[in-house]
C-alpha positions in Angstrom: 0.0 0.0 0.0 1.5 3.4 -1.2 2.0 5.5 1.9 0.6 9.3 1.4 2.8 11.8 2.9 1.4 13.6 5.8 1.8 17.6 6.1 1.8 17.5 9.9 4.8 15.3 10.5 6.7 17.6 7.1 7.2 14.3 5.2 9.0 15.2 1.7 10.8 11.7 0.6 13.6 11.9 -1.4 13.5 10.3 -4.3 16.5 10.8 -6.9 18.9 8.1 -7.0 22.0 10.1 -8.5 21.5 12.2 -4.9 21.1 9.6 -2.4 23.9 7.8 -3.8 26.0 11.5 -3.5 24.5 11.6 0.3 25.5 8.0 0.9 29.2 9.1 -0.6 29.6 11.9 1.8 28.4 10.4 4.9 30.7 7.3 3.9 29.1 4.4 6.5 31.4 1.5 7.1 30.6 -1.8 8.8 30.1 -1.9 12.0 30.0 1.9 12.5 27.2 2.4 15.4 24.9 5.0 13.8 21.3 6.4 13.9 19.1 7.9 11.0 16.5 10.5 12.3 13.3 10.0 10.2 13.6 7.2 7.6 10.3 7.7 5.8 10.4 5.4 3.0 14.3 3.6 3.3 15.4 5.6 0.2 18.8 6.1 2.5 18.4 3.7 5.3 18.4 0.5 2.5 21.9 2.0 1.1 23.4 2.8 4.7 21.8 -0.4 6.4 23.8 -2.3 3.7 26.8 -0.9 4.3 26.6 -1.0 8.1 25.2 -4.2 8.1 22.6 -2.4 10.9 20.8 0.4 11.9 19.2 2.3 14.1 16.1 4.3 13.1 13.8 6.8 15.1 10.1 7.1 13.3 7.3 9.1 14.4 4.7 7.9 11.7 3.3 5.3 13.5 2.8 3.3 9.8 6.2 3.6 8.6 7.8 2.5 12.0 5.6 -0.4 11.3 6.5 -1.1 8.4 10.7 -0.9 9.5 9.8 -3.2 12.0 10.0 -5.5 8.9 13.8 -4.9 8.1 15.4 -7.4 10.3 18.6 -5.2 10.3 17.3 -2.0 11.4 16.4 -1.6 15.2 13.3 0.7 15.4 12.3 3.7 17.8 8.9 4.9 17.5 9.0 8.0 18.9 9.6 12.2 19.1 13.0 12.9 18.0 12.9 15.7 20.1 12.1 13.0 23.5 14.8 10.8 22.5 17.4 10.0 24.8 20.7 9.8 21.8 23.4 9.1 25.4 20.7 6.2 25.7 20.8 5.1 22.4 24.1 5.2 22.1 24.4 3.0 25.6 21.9 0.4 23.6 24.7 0.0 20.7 27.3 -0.7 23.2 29.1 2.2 22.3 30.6 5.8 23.9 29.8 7.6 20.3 27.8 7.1 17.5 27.2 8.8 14.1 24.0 10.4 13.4 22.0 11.4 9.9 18.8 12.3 9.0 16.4 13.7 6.3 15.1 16.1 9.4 11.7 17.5 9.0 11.9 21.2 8.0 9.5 22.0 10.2 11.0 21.5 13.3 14.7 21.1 11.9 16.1 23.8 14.7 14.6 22.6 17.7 16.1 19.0 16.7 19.5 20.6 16.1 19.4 22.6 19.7 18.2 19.0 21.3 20.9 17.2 19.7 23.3 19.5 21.0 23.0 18.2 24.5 23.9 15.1 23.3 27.2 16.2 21.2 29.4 13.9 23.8 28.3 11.2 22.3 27.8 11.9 18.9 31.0 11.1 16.4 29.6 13.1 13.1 25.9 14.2 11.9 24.7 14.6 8.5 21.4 16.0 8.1 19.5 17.4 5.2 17.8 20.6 5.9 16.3 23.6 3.9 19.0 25.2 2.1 18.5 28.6 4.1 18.7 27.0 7.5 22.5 25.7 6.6 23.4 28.7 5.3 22.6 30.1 8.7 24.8 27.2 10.7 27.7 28.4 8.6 27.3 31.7 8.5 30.7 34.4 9.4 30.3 37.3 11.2 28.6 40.3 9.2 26.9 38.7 6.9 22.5 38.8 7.1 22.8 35.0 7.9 24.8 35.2 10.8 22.6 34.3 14.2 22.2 32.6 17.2 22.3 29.6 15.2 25.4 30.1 14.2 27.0 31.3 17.5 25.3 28.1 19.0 26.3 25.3 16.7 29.6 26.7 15.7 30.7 26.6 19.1 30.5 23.0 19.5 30.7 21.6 16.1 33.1 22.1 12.9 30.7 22.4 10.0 30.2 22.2 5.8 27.6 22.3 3.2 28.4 19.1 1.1 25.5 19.0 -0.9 22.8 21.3 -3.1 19.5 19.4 -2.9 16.8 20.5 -5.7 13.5 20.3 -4.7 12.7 17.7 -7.8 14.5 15.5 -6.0 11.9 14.5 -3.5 8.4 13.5 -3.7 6.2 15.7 -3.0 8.5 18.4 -4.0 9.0 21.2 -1.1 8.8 24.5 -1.9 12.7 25.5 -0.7 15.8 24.2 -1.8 17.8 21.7 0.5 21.6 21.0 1.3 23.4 18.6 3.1 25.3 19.8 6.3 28.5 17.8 7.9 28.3 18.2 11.8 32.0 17.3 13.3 31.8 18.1 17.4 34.7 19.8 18.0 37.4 18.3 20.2 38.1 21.4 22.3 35.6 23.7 22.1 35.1 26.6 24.4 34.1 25.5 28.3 31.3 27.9 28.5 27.8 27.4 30.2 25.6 26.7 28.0 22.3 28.0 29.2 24.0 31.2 29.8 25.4 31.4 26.1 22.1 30.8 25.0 20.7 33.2 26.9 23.6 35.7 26.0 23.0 35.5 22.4 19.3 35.2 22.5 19.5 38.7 24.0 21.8 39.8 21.8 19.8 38.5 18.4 16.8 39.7 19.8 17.0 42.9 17.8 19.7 42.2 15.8 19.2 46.1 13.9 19.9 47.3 16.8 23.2 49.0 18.4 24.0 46.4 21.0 24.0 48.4 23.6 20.0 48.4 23.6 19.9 44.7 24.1 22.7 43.0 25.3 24.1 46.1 26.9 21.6 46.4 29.1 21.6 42.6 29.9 25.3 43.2 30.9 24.4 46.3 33.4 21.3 43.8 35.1 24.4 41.5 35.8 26.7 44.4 37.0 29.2 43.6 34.4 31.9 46.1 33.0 34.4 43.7 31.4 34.5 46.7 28.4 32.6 44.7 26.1 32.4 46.8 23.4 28.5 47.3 22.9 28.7 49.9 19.8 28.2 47.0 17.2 25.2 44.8 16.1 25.2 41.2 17.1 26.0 40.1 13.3 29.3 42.2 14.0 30.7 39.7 17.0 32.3 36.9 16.3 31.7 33.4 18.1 34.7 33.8 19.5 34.1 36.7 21.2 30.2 35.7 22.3 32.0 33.0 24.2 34.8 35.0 26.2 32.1 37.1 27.3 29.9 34.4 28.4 33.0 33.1 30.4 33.5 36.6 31.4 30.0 36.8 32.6 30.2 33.7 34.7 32.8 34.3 36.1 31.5 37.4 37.3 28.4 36.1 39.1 
C-alpha cells in the first residue's frame, strides 16, 4: 500500500537516485560503524546505509512507517519524538561511547532538533542532516553577513561544519517548496568551556533585535548582571564573532 505523505509530520521523501547515492558518498558508513538515522520515511537512504553498516538504528514518528521498518530485520526501530529521544541512551543500547548520526530532518521543526541534539554532542562522532537550504546557510554563516545568528553562534561553538551538498527540490516526492543541502556536523574536540544556558541566553538577548546598536539589548543585559568587562557594545550582534560571544559568556560567569 503506497504511503501518502502527511503535512503534519513535514514528510517530503527523497527520491532521486543520483543524490542519495551522493549523500550515501559523503556520509561514507562502514561496517560496523554504530549510527542512527532520524526520520527514515520510505528507506530511500536507510536501504543504502543499512547495507553498508550491516545495521541500523532508526527513530520514526509515523506510526505506519515505524511499522513497516519493523519489517527490516537489520534496522532496530524507535517509534517515537525525535525531540524526546534519549541519543546518550541510544548510544548506551549499541554498546558504544559515540555514534554517528544522519537524517532527512523534518523542515518543520529542523532547529529545535539541532538545539536537542546538542545536549547530546558527547556522544555523537559526526551528523549529517538534510535541511532547507536557508537554514544551513545560517549554521555556517561568518560574522557580518545577514545570515549570521544565534544559530550560528550556537552550533559553531560545539561543532566544525560544511555544506556538502545542493538538494533540488525535484529531487523528492512531494517536491518542497525551498531548496535543501546537506550539512557535515564534526563536534569539536576542544571547544570553548562555557555554560551553555548562559550562552544561550547571551546571544538570545543579543539577536533579539539584531538592527539594533548592542548596547539596547545585550548592553543592558550586561548592566542587570553588573558587568563592566569593556565589552564593546557599539556594534550589532552580526558584528561579534563566536569567539568573542563565548569570552564574554565566560567573562560573565565568572563574574556572578
Amino acid at each position: 500500500m503506497k504511503h501518502v505523505p502527511r503535512k503534519r509530520f513535514g514528510q517530503h521523501f527523497l527520491a532521486d537516485a543520483g543524490i542519495i547515492d551522493a549523500i550515501v558518498r559523503a556520509i561514507d558508513p562502514r561496517a560496523g560503524q554504530a549510527m542512527v538515522e532520524i526520520g527514515p520515511g520510505l528507506a530511500a537512504l536507510t536501504q543504502p546505509l543499512v547495507e553498508r553498516l550491516g545495521k541500523l538504528a532508526v527513530i520514526e514518528l509515523d506510526r505506519d512507517l515505524a511499522a513497516r521498518l519493523r519489517n527490516h530485520g537489520q534496522l532496530s526501530v524507535t517509534e517515537a519524538d525525535v525531540l524526546k529521544v534519549d541519543f546518550a541512551e541510544l548510544a548506551r543500547a549499541q554498546g558504544v561511547d559515540k555514534m554517528r548520526v544522519v537524517g532527512n530532518l523534518p523542515y518543520n521543526i529542523s532547529t529545535p532538533i539541532l538545539f536537542h541534539l546538542l545536549g547530546f554532542v558527547d556522544c555523537i562522532e559526526d551528523q549529517h542532516f538534510m535541511l532547507q537550504k536557508e537554514v544551513v546557510d545560517r549554521m555556517v554563516a561568518r560574522p557580518a553577513t545577514s545570515d549570521y545568528g544565534r544559530l550560528s553562534v550556537m552550533l559553531q561553538w560545539r561543532y566544525e561544519m560544511e555544506d556538502v551538498l545542493f538538494v533540488p527540490p525535484e529531487s523528492f516526492e512531494p517536491p518542497p517548496r525551498v531548496d535543501s543541502a546537506v550539512v557535515r556536523m564534526v563536534p569539536r574536540k576542544q571547544p570553548a568551556p562555557v555554560d551553555s544556558a548562559l550562552l544561550s541566553e547571551l546571544v538570545q538577548v543579543a539577536f533579539s533585535q539584531r538592527r539594533k546598536i548592542l548596547r539596547h539589548t545585550l548592553g543592558k543585559w550586561l548592566e542587570q548582571r553588573n558587568f563592566a568587562g569593556g565589552f564593546d557594545a557599539q556594534r550589532r550582534a552580526e558584528e561579534v564573532p563566536v569567539a568573542e560571544y563565548l569570552s564574554l559568556a565566560t567573562a560573565v560567569s565568572a563574574a556572578q
